[in-house]
N, CA, C and O atoms as CSV, one atom per row, in Angstrom:
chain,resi,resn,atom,element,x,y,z
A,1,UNK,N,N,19.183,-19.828,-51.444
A,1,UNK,CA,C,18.849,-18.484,-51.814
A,1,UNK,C,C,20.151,-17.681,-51.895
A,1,UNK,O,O,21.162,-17.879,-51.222
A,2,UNK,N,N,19.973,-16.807,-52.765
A,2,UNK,CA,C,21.219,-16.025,-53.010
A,2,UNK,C,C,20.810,-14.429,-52.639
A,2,UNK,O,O,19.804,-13.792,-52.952
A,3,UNK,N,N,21.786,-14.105,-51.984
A,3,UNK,CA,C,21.921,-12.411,-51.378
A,3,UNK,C,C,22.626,-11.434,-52.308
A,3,UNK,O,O,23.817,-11.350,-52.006
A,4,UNK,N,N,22.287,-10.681,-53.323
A,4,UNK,CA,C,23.298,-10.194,-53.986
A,4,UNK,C,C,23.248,-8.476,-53.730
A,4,UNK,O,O,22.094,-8.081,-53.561
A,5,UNK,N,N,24.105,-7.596,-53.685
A,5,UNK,CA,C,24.273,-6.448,-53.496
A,5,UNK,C,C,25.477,-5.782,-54.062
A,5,UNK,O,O,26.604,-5.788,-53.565
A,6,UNK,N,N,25.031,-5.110,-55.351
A,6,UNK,CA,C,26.572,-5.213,-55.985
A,6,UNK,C,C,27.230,-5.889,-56.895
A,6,UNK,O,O,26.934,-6.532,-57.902
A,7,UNK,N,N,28.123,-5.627,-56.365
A,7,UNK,CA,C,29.141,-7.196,-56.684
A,7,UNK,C,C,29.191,-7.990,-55.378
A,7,UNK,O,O,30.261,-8.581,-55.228
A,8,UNK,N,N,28.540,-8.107,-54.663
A,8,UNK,CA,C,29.006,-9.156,-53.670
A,8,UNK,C,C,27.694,-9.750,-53.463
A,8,UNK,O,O,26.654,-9.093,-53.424
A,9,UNK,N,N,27.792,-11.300,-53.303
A,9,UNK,CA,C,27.381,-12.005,-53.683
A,9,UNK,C,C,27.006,-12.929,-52.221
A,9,UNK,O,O,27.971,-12.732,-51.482
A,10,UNK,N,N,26.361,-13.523,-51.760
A,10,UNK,CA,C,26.159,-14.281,-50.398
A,10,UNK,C,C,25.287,-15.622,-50.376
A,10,UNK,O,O,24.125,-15.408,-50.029
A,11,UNK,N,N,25.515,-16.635,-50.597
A,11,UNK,CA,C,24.492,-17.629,-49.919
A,11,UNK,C,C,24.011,-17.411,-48.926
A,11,UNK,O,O,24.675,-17.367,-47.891
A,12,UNK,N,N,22.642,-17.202,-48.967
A,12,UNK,CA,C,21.748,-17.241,-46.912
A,12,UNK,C,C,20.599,-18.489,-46.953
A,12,UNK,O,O,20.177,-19.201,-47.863
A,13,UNK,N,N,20.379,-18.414,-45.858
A,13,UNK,CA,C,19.328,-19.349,-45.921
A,13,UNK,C,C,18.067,-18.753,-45.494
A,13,UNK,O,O,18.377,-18.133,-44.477
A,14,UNK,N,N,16.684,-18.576,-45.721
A,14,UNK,CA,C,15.782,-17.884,-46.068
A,14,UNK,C,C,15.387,-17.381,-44.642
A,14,UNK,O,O,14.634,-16.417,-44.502
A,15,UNK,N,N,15.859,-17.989,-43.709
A,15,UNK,CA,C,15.440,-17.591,-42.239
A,15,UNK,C,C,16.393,-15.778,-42.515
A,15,UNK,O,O,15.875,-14.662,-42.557
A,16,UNK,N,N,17.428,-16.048,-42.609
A,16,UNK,CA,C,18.272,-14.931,-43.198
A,16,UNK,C,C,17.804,-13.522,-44.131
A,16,UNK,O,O,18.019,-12.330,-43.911
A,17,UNK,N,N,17.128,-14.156,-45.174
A,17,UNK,CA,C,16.758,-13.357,-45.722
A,17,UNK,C,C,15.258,-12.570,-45.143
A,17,UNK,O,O,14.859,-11.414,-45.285
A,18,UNK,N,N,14.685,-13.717,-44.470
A,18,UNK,CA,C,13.457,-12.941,-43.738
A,18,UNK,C,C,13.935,-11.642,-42.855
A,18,UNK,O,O,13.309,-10.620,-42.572
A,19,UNK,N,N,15.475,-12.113,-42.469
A,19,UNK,CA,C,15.972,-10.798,-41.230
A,19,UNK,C,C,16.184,-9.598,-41.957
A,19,UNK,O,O,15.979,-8.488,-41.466
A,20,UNK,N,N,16.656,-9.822,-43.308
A,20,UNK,CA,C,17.056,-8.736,-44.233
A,20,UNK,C,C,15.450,-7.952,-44.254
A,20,UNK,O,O,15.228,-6.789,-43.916
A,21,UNK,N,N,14.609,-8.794,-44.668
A,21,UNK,CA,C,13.259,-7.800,-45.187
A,21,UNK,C,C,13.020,-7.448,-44.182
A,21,UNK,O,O,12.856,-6.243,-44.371
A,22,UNK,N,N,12.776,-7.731,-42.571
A,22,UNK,CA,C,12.258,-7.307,-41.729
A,22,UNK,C,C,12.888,-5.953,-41.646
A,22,UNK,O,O,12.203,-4.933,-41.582
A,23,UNK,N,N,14.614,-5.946,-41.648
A,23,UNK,CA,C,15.224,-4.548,-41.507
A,23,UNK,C,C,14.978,-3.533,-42.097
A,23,UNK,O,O,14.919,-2.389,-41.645
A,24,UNK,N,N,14.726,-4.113,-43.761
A,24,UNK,CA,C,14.173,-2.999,-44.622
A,24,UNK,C,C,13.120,-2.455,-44.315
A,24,UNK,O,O,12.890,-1.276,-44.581
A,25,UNK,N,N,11.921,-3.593,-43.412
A,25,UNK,CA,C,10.482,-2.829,-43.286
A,25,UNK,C,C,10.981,-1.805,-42.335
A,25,UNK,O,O,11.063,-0.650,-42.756
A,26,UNK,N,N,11.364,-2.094,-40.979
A,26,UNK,CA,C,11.965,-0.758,-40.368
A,26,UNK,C,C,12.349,0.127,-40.338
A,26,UNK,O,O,12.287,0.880,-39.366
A,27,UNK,N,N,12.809,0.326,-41.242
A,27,UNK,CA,C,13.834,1.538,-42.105
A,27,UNK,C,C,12.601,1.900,-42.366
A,27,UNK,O,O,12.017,2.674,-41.608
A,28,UNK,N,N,12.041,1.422,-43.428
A,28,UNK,CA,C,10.596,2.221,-44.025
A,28,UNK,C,C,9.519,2.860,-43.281
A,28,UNK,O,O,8.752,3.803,-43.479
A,29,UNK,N,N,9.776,1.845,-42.170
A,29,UNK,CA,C,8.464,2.562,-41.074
A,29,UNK,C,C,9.410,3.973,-40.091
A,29,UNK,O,O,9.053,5.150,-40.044
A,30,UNK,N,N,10.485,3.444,-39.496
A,30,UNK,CA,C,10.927,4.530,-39.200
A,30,UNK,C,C,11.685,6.354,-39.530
A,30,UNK,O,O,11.867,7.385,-38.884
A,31,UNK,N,N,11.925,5.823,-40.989
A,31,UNK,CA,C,12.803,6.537,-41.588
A,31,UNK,C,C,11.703,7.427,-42.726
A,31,UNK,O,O,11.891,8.598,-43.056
A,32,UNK,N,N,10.602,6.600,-43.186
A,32,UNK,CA,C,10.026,7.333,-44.071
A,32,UNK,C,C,8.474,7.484,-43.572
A,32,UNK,O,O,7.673,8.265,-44.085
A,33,UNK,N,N,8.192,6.609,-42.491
A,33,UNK,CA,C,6.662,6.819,-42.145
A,33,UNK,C,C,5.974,6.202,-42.718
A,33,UNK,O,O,4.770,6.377,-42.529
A,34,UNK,N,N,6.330,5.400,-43.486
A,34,UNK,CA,C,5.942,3.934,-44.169
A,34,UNK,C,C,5.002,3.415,-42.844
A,34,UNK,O,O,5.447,3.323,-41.700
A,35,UNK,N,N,3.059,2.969,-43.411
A,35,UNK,CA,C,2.783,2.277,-42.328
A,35,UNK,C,C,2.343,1.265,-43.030
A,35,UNK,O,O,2.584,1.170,-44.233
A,36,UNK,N,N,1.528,0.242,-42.252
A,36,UNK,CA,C,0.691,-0.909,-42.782
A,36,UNK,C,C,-0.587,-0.019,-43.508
A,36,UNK,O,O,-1.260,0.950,-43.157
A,37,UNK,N,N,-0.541,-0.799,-44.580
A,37,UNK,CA,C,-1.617,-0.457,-45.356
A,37,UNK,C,C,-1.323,0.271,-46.947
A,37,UNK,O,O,-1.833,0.215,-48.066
A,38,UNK,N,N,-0.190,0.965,-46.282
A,38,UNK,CA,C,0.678,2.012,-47.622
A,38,UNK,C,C,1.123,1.333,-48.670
A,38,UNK,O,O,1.874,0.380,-48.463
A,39,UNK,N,N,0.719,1.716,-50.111
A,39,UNK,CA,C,1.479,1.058,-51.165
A,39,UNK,C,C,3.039,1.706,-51.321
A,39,UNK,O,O,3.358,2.894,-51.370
A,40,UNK,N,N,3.582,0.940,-51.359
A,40,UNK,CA,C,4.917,1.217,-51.373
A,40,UNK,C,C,5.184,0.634,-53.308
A,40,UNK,O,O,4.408,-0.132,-53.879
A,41,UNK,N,N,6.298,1.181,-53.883
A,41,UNK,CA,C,6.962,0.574,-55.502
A,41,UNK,C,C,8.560,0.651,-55.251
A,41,UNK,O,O,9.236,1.229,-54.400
A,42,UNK,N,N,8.778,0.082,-56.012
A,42,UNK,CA,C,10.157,0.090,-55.918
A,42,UNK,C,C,10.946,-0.148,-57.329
A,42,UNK,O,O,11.159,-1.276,-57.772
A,43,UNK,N,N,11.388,1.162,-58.036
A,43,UNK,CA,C,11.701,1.225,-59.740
A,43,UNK,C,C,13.128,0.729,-59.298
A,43,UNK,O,O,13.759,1.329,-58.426
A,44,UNK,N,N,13.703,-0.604,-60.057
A,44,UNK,CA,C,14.940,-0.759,-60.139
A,44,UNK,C,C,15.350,-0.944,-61.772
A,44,UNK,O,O,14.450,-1.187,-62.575
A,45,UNK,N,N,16.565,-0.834,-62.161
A,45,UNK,CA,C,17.174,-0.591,-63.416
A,45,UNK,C,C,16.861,-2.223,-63.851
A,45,UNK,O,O,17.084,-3.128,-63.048
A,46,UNK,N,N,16.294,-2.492,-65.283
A,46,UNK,CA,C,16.108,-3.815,-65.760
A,46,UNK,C,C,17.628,-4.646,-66.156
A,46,UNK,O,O,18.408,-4.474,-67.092
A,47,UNK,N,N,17.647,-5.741,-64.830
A,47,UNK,CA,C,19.552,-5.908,-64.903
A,47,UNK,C,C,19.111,-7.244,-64.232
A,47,UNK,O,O,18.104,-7.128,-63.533
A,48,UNK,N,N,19.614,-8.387,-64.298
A,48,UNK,CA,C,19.609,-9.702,-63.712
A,48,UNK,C,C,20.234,-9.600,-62.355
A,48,UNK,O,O,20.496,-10.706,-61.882
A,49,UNK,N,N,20.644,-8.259,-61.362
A,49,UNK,CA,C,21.462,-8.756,-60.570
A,49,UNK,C,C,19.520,-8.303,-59.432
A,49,UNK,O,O,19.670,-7.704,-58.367
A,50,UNK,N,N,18.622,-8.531,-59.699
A,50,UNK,CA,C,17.373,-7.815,-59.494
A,50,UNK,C,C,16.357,-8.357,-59.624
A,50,UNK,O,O,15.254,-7.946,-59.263
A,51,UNK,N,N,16.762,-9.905,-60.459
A,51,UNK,CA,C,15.638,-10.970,-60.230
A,51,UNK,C,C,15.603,-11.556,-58.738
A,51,UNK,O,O,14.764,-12.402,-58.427
């Protein structure tokens, strides 16, 4: 699996990337009040670094 942000670029291995989403859910729950159940979207610019 590939980590990309940017220009920088990371091999992880998916245990890895599970840590990444978990952080993001946190952020969301703490920062915006994001709970279970909430539809959340997420508009990003149509660009291959986003597949």
């Amino acid at each position: 699996c590939i980590f990309a942000y940017g220009s920088y670029m990371e091999k992880v291995k998916l245990r890895k990337l599970f840590e990444y989403g978990k952080k993001f859910g946190t952020f969301l729950y703490h920062t915006l009040g994001i709970r279970k159940g909430d539809v959340v979207a997420i508009d990003l610019p149509n660009s291959i670094n986003f597949v």
